[in-house]
py3Dmol code that shows the C-alpha trace and the ligand (Angstrom):
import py3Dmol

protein = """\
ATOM      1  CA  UNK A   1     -18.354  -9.656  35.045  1.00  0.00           C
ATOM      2  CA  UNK A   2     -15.557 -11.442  36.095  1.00  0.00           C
ATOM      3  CA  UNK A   3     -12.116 -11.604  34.743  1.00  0.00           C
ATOM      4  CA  UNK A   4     -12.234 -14.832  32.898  1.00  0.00           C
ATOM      5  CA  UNK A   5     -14.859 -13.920  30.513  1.00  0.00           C
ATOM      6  CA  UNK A   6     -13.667 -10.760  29.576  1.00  0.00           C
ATOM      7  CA  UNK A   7     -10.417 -12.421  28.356  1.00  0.00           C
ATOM      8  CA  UNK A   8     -11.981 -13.365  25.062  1.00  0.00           C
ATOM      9  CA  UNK A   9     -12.873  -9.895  24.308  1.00  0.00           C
ATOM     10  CA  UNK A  10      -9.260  -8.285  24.978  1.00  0.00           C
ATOM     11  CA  UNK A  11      -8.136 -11.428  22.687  1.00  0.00           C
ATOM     12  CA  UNK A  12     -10.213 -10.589  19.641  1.00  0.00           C
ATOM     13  CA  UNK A  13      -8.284  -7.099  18.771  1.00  0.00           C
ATOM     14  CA  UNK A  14      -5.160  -8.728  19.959  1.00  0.00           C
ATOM     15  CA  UNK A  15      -3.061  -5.086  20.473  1.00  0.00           C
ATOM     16  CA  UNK A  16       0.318  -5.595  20.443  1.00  0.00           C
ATOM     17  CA  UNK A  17       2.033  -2.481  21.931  1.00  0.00           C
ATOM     18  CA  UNK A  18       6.053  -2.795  21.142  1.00  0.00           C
ATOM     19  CA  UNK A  19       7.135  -0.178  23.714  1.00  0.00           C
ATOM     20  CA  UNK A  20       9.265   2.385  23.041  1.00  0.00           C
ATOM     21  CA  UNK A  21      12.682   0.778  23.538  1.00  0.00           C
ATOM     22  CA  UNK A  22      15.916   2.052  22.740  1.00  0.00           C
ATOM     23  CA  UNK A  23      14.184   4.765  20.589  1.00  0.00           C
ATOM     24  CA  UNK A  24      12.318   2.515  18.317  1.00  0.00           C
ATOM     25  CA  UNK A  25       8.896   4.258  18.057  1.00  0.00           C
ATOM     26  CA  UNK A  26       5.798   2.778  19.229  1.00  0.00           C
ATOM     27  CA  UNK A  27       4.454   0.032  16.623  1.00  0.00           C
ATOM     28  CA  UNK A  28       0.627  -1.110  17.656  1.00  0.00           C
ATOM     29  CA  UNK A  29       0.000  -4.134  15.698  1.00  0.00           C
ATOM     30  CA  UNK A  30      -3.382  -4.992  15.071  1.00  0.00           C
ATOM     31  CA  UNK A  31      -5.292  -8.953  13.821  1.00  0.00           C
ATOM     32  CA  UNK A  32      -8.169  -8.032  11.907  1.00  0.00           C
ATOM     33  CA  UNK A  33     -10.350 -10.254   9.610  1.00  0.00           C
ATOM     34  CA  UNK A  34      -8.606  -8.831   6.604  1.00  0.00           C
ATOM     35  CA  UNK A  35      -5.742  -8.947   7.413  1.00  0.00           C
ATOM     36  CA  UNK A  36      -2.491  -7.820  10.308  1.00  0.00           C
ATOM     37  CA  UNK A  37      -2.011  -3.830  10.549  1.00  0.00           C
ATOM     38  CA  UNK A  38       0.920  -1.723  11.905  1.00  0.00           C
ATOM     39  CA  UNK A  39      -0.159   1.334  12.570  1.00  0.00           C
ATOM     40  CA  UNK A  40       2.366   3.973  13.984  1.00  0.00           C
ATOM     41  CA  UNK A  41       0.757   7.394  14.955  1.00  0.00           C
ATOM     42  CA  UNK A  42       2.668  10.600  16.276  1.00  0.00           C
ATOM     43  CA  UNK A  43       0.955  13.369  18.279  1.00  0.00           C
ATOM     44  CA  UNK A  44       1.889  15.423  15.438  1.00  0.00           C
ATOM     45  CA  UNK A  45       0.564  13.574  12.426  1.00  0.00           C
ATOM     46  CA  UNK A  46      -1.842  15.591  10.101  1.00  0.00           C
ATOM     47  CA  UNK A  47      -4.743  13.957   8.317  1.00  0.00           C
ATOM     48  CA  UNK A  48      -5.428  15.668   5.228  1.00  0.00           C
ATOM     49  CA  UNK A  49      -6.858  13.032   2.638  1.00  0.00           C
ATOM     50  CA  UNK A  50      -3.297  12.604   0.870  1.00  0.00           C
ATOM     51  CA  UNK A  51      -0.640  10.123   1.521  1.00  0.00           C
ATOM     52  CA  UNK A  52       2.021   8.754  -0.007  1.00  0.00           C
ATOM     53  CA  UNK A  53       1.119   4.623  -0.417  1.00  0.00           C
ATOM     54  CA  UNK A  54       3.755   2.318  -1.001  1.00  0.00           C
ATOM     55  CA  UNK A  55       3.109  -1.026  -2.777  1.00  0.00           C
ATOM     56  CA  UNK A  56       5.677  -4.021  -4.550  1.00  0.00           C
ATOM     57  CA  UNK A  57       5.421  -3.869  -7.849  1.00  0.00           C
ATOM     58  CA  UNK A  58       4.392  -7.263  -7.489  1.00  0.00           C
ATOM     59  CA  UNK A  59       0.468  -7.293  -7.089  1.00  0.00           C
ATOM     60  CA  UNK A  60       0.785 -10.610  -5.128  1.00  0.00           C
ATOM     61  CA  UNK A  61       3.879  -9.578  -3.124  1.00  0.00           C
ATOM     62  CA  UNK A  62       3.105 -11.118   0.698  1.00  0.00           C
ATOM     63  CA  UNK A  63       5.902 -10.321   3.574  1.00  0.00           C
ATOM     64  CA  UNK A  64       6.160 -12.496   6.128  1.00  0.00           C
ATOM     65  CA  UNK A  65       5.447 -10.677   9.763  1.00  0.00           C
ATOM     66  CA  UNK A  66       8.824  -9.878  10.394  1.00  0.00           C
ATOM     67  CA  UNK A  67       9.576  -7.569   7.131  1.00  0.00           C
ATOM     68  CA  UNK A  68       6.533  -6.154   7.682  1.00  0.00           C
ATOM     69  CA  UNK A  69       7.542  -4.772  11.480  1.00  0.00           C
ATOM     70  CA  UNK A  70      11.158  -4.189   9.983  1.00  0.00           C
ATOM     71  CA  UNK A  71       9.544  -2.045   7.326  1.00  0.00           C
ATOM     72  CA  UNK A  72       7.166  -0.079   9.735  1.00  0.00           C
ATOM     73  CA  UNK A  73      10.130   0.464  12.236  1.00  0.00           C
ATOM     74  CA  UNK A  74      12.484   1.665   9.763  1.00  0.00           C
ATOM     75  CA  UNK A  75       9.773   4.075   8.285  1.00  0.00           C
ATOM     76  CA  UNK A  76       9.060   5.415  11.735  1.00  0.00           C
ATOM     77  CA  UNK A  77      12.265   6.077  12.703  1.00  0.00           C
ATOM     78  CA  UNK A  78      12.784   7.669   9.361  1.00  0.00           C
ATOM     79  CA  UNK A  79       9.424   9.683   9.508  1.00  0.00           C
ATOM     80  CA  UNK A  80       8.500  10.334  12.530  1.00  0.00           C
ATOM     81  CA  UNK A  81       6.087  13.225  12.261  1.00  0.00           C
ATOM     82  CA  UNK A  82       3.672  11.079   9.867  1.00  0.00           C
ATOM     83  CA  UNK A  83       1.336   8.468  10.814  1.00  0.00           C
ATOM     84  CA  UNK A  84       2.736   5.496   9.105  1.00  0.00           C
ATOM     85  CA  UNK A  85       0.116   2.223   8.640  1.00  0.00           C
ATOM     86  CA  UNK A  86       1.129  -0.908   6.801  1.00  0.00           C
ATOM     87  CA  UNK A  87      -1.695  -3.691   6.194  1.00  0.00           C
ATOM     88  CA  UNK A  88      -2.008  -7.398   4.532  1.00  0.00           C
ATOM     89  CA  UNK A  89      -4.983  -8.394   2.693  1.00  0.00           C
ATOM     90  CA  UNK A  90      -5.326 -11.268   1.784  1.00  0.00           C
ATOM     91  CA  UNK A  91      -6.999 -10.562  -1.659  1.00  0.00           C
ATOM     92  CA  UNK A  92      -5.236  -7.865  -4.440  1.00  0.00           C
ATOM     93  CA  UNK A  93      -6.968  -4.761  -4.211  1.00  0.00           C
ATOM     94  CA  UNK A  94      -6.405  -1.900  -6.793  1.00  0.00           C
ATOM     95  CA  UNK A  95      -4.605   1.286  -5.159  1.00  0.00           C
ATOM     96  CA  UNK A  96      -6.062   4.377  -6.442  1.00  0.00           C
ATOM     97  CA  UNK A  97      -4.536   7.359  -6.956  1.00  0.00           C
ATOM     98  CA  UNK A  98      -7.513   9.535  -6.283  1.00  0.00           C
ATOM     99  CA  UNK A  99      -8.022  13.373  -7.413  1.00  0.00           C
ATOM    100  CA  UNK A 100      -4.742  12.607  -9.173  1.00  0.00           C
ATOM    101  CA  UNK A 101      -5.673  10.210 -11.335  1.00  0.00           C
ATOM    102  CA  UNK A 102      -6.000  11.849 -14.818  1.00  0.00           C
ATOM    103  CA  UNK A 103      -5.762   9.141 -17.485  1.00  0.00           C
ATOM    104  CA  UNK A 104      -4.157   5.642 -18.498  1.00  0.00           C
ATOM    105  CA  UNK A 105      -0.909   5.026 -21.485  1.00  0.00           C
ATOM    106  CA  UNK A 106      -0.793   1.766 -22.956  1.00  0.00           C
ATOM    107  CA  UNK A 107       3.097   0.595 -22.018  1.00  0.00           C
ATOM    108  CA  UNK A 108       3.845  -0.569 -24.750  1.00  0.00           C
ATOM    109  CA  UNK A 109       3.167   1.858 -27.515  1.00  0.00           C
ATOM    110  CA  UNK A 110       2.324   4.846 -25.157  1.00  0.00           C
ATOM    111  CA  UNK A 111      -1.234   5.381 -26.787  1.00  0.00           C
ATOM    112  CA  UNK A 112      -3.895   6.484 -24.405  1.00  0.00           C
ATOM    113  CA  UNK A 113      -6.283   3.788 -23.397  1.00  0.00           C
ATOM    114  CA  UNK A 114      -9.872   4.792 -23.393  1.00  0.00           C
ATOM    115  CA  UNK A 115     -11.907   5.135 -20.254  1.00  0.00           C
ATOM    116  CA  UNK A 116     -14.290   2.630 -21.221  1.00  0.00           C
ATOM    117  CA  UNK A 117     -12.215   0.157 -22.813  1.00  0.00           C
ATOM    118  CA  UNK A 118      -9.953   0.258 -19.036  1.00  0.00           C
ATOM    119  CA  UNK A 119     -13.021   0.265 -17.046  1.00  0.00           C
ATOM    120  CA  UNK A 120     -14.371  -2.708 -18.876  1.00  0.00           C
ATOM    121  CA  UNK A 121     -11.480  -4.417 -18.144  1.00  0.00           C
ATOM    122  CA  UNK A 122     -11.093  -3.695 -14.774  1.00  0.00           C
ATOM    123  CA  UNK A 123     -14.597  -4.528 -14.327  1.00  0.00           C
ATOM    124  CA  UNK A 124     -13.476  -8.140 -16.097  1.00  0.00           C
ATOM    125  CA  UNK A 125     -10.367  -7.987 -13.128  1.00  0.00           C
ATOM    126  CA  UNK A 126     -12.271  -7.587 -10.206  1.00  0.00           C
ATOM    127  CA  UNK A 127     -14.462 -10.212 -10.825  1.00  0.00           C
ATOM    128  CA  UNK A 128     -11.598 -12.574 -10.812  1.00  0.00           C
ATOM    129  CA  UNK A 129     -10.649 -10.656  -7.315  1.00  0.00           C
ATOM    130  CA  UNK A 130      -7.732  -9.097  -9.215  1.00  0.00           C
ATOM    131  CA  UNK A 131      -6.102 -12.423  -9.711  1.00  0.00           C
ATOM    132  CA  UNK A 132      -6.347 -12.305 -14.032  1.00  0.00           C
ATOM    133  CA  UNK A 133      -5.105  -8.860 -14.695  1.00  0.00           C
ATOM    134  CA  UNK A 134      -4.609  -9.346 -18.242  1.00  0.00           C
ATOM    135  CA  UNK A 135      -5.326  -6.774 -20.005  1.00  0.00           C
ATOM    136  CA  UNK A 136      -5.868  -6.430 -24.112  1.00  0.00           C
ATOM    137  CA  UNK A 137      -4.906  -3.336 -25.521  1.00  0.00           C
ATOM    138  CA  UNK A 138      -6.779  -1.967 -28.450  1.00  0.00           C
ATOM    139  CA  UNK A 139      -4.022   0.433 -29.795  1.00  0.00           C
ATOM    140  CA  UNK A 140      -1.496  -1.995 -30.558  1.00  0.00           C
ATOM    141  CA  UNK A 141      -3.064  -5.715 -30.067  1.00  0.00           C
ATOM    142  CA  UNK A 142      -0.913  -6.799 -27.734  1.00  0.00           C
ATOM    143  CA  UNK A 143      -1.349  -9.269 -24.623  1.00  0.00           C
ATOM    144  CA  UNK A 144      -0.468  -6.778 -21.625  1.00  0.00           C
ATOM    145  CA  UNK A 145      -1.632  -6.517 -17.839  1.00  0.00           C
ATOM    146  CA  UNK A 146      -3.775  -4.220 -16.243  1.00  0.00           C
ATOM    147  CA  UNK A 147      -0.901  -3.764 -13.518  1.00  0.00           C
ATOM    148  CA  UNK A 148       1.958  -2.992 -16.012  1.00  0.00           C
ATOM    149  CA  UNK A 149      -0.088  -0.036 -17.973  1.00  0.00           C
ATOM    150  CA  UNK A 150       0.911   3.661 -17.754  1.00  0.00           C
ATOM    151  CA  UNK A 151      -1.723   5.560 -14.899  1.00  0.00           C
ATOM    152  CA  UNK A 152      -0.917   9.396 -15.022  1.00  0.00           C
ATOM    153  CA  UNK A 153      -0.526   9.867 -11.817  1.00  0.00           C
ATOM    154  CA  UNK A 154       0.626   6.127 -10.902  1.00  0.00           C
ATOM    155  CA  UNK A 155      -1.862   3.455  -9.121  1.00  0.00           C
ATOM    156  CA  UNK A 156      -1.299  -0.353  -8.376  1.00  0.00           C
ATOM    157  CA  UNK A 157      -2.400  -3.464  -7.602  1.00  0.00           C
ATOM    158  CA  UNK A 158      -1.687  -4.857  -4.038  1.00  0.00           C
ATOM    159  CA  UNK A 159      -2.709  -7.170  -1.230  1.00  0.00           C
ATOM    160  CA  UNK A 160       0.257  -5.174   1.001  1.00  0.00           C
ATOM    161  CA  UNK A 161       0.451  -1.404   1.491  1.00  0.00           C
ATOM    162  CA  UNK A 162       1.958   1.415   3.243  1.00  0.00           C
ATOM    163  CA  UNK A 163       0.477   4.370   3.952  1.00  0.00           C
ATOM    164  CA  UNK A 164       1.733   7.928   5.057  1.00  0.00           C
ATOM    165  CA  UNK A 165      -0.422  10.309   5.455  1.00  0.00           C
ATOM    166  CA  UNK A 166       0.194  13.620   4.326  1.00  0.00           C
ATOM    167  CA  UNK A 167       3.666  12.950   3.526  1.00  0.00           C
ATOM    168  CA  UNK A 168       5.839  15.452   2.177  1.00  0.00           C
ATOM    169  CA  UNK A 169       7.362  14.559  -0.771  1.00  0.00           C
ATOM    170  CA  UNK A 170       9.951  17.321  -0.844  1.00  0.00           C
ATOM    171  CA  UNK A 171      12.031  15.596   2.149  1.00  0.00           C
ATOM    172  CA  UNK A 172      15.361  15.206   0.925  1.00  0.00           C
ATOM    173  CA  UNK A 173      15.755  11.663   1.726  1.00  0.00           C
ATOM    174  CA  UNK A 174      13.247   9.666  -0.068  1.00  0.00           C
ATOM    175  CA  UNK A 175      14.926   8.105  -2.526  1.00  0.00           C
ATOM    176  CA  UNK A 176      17.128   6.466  -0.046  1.00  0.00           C
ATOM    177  CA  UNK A 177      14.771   5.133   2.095  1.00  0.00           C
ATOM    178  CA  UNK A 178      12.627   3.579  -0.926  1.00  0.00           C
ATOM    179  CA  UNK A 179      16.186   2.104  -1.978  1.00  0.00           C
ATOM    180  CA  UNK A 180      15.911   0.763   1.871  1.00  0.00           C
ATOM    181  CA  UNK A 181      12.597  -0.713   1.890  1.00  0.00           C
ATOM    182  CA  UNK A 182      13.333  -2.465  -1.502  1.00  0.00           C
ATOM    183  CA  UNK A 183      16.401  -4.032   0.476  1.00  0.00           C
ATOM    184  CA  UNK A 184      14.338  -4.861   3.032  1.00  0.00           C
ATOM    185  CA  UNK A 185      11.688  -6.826   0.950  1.00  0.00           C
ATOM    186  CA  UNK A 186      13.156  -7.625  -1.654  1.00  0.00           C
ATOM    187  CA  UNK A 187      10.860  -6.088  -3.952  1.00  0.00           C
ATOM    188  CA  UNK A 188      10.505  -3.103  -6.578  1.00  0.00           C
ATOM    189  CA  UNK A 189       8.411  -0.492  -4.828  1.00  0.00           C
ATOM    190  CA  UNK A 190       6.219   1.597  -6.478  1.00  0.00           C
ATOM    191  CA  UNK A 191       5.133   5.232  -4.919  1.00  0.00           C
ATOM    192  CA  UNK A 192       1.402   5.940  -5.660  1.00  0.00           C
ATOM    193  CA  UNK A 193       0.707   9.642  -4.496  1.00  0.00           C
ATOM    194  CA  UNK A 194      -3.107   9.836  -3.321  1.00  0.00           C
ATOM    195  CA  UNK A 195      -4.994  12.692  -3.229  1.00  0.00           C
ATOM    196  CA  UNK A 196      -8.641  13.043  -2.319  1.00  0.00           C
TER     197      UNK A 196
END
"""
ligand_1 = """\
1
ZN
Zn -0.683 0.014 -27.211
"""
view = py3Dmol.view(width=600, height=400)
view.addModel(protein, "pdb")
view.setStyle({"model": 0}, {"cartoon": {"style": "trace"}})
view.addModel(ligand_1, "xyz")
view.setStyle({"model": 1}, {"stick": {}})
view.zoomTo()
view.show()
């Protein structure tokens, strides 16, 4: 086969390798039909099933390519024992907590919401791709959104995640590289803890 027509074939993953330059660890960047992906993987990252995902708060959040490599280099160079993989869809997809996920609070009177009634709704949600995620509660008649109520242990709504894998959630400091990544993108972030 000669050179020319294998061109097309490199093209379609379009791999990005960032090098490792002045300690910035390696990036790959990735096109895929759903989406771009970051994906930063250490010889010594662990695959267990739970990860720590990071979402906005805002289901419909988008970061333009730019935050998105800002975020994944500042999380490597933060973490780097953990494989660390950001990726844009371009629909909202719900981020489940897994094993972890134990029950649902209405937010605004704190009443638990019963399986059915949430699954009914959610049901209602994803035919609408996520976009409606208004949500009627039952305990209090109020006007609410599917992405606002109370899951025990959180989960979220997002078309952009992070994901590292089995992250440790004892290392000491978390809470000021969240406070970092909100900077970054300008967003609330929420931590959904996924276990499987
Ligand atoms: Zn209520």
């Amino acid at each position: 086969m000669n050179r020319i027509l294998l061109l097309p074939i490199f093209a379609l993953f379009s791999l990005t390798h960032c090098g490792k330059k002045d300690g910035v660890p390696e990036i790959v960047e990735k096109t895929t039909p759903e989406g771009l992906e970051l994906r930063y993987t250490p010889a010594k990252a662990t695959y267990s099933g739970n990860a720590l995902v990071l979402i906005a708060r805002d289901p419909n959040f988008v970061p333009s390519q730019l935050q998105q490599r800002k975020a994944l280099h500042m999380l490597a160079k933060s973490y780097p024992d953990y494989e660390i993989r950001s990726v844009l869809r371009p629909q909202v997809t719900f981020i489940d907590s897994g094993s972890n996920f134990e029950s649902v609070h209405c937010n605004l009177c704190g009443k638990e919401i019963p399986t059915a009634h949430w699954q009914e709704a959610m049901g209602r949600a994803y035919t609408s791709a996520f976009n409606d995620l208004s949500f009627q509660t039952v305990c209090c008649n109020q006007k609410g959104s599917l992405n606002d109520l109370d899951y025990r242990m959180p989960c979220g709504f997002a078309k952009y995640e992070i994901r590292l894998e089995d992250f440790d959630s004892s290392t000491n400091r978390n809470a000021e590289v969240i406070q970092e990544l909100q900077q970054l993108l300008k967003q609330e972030i929420k931590l959904v803890w996924v276990h499987n």
